[in-house]
C-alpha positions as CSV (number, residue, x, y, z in Angstrom):
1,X,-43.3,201.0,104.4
2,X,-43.7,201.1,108.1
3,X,-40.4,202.7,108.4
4,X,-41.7,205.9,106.2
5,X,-44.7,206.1,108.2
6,X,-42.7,206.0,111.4
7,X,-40.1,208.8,110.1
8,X,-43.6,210.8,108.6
9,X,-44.9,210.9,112.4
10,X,-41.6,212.0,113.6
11,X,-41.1,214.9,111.1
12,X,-44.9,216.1,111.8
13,X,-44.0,216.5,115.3
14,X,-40.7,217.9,115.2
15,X,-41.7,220.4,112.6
16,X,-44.4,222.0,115.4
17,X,-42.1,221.1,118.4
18,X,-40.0,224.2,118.0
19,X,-42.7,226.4,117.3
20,X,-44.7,225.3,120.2
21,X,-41.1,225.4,123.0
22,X,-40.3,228.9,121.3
23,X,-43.9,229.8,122.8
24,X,-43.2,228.4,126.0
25,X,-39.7,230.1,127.1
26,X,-40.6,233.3,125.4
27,X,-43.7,233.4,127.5
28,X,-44.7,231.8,130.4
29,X,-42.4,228.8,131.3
30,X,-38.5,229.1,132.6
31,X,-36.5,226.5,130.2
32,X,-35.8,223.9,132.7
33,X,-39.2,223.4,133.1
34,X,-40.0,222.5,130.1
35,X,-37.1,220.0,130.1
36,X,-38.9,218.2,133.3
37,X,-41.9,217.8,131.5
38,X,-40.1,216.5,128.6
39,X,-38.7,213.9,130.5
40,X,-40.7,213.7,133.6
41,X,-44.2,212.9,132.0
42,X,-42.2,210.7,129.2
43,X,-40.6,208.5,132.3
44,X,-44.4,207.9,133.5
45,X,-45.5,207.0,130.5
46,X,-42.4,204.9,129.7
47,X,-42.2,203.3,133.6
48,X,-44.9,200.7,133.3
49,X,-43.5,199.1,130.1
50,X,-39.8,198.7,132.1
51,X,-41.4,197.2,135.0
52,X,-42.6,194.4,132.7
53,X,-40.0,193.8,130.2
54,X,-37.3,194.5,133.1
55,X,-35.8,190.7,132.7
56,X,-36.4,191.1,128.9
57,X,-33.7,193.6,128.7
58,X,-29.8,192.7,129.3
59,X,-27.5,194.2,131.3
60,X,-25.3,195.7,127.9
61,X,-28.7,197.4,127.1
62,X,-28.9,199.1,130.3
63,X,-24.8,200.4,130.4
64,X,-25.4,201.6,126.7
65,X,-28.1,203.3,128.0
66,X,-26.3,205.4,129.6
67,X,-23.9,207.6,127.1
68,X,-27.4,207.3,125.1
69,X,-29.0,209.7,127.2
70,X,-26.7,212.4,126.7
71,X,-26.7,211.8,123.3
72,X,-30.8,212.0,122.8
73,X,-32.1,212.8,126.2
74,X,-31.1,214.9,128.7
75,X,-27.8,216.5,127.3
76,X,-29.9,216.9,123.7
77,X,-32.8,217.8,125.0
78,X,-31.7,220.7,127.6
79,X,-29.4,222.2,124.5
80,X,-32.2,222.7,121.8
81,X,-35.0,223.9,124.7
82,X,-32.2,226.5,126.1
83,X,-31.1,227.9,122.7
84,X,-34.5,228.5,122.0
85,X,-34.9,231.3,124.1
86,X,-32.4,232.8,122.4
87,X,-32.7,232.0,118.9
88,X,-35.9,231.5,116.4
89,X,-37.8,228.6,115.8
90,X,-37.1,228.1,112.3
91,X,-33.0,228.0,113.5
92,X,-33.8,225.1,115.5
93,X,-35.5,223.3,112.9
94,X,-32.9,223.8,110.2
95,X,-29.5,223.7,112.6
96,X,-31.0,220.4,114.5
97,X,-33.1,218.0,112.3
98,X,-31.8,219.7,109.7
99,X,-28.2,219.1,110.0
100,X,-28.4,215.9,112.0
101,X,-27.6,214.2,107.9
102,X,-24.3,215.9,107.3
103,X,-23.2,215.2,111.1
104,X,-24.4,211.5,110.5
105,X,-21.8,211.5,107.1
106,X,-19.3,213.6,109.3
107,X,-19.4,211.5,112.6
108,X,-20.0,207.8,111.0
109,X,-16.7,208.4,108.8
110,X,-14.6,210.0,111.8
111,X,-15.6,207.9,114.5
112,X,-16.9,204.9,113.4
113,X,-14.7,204.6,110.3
114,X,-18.0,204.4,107.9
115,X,-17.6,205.4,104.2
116,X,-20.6,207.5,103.2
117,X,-22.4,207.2,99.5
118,X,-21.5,210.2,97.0
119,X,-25.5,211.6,97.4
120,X,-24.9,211.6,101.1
121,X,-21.6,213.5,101.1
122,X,-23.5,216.0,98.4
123,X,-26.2,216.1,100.4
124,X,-24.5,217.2,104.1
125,X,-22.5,219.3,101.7
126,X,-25.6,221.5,100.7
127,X,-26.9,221.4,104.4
128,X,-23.7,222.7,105.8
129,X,-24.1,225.8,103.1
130,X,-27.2,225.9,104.7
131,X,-25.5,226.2,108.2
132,X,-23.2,229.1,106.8
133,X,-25.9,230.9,105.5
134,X,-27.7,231.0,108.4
135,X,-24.8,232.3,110.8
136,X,-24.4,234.5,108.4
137,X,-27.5,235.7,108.7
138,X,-27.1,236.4,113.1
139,X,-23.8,237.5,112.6
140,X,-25.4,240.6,110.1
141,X,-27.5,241.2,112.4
142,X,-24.5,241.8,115.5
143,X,-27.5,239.2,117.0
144,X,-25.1,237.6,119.6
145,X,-27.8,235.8,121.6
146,X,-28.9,234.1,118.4
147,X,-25.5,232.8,117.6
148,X,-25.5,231.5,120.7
149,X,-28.6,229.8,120.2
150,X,-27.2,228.5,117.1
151,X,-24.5,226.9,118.5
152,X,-26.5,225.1,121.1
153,X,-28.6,224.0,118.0
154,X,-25.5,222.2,116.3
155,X,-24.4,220.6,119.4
156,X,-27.6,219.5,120.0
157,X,-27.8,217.7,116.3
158,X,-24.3,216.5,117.1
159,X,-25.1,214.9,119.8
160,X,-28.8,213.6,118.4
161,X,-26.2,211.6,114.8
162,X,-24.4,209.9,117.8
163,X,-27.4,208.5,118.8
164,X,-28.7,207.5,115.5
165,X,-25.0,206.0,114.3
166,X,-25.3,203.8,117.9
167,X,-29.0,202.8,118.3
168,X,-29.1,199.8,115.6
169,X,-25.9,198.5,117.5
170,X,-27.7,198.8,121.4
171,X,-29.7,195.5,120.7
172,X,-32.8,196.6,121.8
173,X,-36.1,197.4,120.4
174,X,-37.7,200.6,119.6
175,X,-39.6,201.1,122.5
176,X,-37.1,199.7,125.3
177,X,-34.6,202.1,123.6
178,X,-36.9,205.1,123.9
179,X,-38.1,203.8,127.6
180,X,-34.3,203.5,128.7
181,X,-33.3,206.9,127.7
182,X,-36.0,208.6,129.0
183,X,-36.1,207.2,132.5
184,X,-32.6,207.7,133.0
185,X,-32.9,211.3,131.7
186,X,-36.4,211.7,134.5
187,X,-33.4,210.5,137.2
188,X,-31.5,213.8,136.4
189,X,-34.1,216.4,135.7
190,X,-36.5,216.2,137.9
191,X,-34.9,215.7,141.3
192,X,-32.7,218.8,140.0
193,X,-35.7,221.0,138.7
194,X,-37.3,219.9,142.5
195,X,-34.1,221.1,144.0
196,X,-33.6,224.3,142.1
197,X,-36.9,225.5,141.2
198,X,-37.9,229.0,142.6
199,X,-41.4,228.9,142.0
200,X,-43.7,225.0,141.3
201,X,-45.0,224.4,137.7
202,X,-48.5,224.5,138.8
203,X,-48.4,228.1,139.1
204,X,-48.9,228.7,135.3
205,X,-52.3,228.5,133.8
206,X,-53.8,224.8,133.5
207,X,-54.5,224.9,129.7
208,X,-51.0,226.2,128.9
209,X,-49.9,223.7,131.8
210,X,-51.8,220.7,129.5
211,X,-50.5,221.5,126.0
212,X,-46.5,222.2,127.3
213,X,-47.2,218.7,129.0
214,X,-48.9,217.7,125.7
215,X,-45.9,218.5,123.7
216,X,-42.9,218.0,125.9
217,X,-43.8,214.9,127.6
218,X,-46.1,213.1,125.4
219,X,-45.5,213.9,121.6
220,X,-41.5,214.8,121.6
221,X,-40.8,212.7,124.6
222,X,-42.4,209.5,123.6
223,X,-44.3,209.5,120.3
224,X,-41.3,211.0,118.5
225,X,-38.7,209.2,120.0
226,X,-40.3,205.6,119.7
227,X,-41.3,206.8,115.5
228,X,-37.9,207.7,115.3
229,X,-36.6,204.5,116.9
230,X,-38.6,202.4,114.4
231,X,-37.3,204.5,111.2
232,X,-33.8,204.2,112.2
233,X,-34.2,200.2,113.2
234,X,-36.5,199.6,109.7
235,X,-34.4,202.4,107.1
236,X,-31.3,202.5,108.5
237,X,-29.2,205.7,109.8
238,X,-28.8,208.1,106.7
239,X,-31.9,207.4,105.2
240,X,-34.3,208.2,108.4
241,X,-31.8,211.5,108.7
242,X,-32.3,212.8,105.8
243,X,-36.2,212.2,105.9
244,X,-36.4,213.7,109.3
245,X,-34.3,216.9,107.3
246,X,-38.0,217.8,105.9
247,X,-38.3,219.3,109.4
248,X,-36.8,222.8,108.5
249,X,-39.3,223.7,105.7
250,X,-42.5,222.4,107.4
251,X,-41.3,224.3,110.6
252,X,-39.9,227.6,109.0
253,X,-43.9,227.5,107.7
254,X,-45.6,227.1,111.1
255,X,-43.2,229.3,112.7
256,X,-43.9,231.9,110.3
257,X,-47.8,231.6,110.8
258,X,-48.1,230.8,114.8
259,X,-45.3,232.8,115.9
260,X,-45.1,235.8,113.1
261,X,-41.2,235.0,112.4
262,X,-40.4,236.1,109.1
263,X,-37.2,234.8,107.5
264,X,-34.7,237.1,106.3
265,X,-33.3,236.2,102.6
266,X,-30.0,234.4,104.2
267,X,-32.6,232.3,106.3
268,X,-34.5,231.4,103.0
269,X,-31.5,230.4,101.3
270,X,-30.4,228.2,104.3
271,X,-34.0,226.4,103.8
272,X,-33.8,226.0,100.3
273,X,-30.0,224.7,100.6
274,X,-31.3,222.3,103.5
275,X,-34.2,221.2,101.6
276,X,-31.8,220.3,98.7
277,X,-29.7,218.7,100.6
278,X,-32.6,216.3,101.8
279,X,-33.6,216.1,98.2
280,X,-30.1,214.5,97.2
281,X,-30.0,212.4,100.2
282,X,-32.9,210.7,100.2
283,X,-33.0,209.6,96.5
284,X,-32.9,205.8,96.5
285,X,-29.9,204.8,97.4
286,X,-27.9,201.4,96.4
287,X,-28.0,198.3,98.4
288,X,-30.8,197.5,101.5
289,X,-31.9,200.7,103.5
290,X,-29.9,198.9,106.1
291,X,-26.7,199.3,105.2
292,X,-26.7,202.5,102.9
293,X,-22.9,203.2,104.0
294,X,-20.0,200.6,103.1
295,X,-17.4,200.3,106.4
296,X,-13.8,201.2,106.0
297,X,-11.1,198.9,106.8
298,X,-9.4,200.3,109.5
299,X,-10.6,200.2,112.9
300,X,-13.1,202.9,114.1
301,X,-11.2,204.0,117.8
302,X,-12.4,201.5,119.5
303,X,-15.8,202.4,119.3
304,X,-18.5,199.4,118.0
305,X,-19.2,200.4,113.9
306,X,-23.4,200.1,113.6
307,X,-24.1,197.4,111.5
């Protein structure tokens, strides 16, 4: 049960994370700042715990480490803050977490030569209906700043399967997962943002200073990531992404109450598609939550196959 809990805590924040960014770039803060706090205060809080399990951790761990953080830190992170000052909060909810299932199904039988269950192809299925209905929706609306948004969206949840499809293979632990791909993100970020900044961080207001660093640094960039880390480790791939697809409805909800963004009718039925989606997916499957996806016989392009 500890893995539900874990992927619980990681849908509750990632439902208000977009909400809460989309009220950061459209306001106060410049996107790249909020990607230093993301990963700046999460490499502080994450520092400590590498210090003292340095020797715990192997070499392999710390290599790996390093596509990783393209995959969920930096790379990921920089694409879903940046397309959402250009596209709505509820986009980034439905075309990230959202998605991430079908892109799981997708990648893991491309790259890594894994067969996916029937409810899992049916499932990414309705989600990518979901994805059509809501470029439809910016394309209606000639809304070419949106569709750009979008697209940073997918990539992002792209990007955020690989991770998933790779973490149970890393041998490491939650935490020193989480730790490792958050430091080395800090290493790019934040001498760049000291580098290229035109004007310092303190210059906003101190309350909206202490809830972007709540929210960046503390909740996405290490509450999330570590409860995220556990589901994955504990329920296996598909199942923790198609729990963490909840994200769209509980987001399109606070986005519409905080931030006054009303969905259009093609947005709603990209919800309702996305939410089905999650509803197929997530039904119990066969076999352990380990293993929910049989492996193929041929070899996956020389990549490692996640276990």
């Amino acid at each position: 049960m500890t893995g539900y809990y874990a992927a619980a805590v990681a849908v509750l924040i990632w439902a208000s994370y977009p909400v809460a960014t989309r009220a950061g770039v459209t306001g106060t803060f410049a996107a790249e700042e909020l990607v230093t706090l993301r990963f700046g205060v999460g490499a502080l809080l994450f520092l400590p715990y590498l210090l003292l399990h340095f020797r715990a951790i192997g070499r392999e761990a710390w290599l790996r480490g390093v596509p990783l953080t393209l995959f969920q830190g930096a790379g990921m992170g920089a694409l879903v803050i940046c397309g959402l000052q250009f596209a709505p909060a509820n986009h980034q909810a439905a075309l990230g977490p959202g998605v991430n299932l079908a892109w799981v199904a997708l990648l893991g039988f491309l790259v890594f030569a894994k067969r996916p269950s029937a409810r899992l192809v049916v499932g990414a299925a309705l989600c990518a209906i979901g994805v059509l209905a809501l470029t439809f929706s910016s394309a209606a609306k000639e809304n070419l700043a949106a569709l750009a948004g979008d697209a940073m969206f997918l990539a992002a949840s792209a990007l955020g399967a690989l991770y998933v499809l790779q973490l149970r293979n890393w041998g490491v632990s939650a935490i020193q997962a989480a730790a490792i791909v958050t430091v080395y993100s800090a290493l790019v970020v934040v001498p760049w943002h000291f580098w290229s900044a035109a004007e310092p961080l303190w210059r906003v207001a101190p309350l909206e200073l202490l809830w972007q660093t709540l929210w960046q640094g503390v909740l996405i960039g290490c509450v999330a990531l570590i409860a995220l880390n556990h589901a994955i480790t504990r329920l296996g791939a598909e199942r923790s992404s198609a729990l963490v697809a909840l994200v769209p409805v509980l987001s399109a909800i606070l986005a519409l109450v905080f931030l006054g963004e009303v969905p259009s009718p093609a947005e709603i039925a990209a919800i309702l598609a996305i939410s089905a989606g999650v509803s197929v997916a997530a039904s119990r499957y066969s076999g352990s939550p380990a293993s929910t996806s049989a492996p193929m016989k041929r070899p996956a392009c020389g990549l490692s196959r996640p276990g």
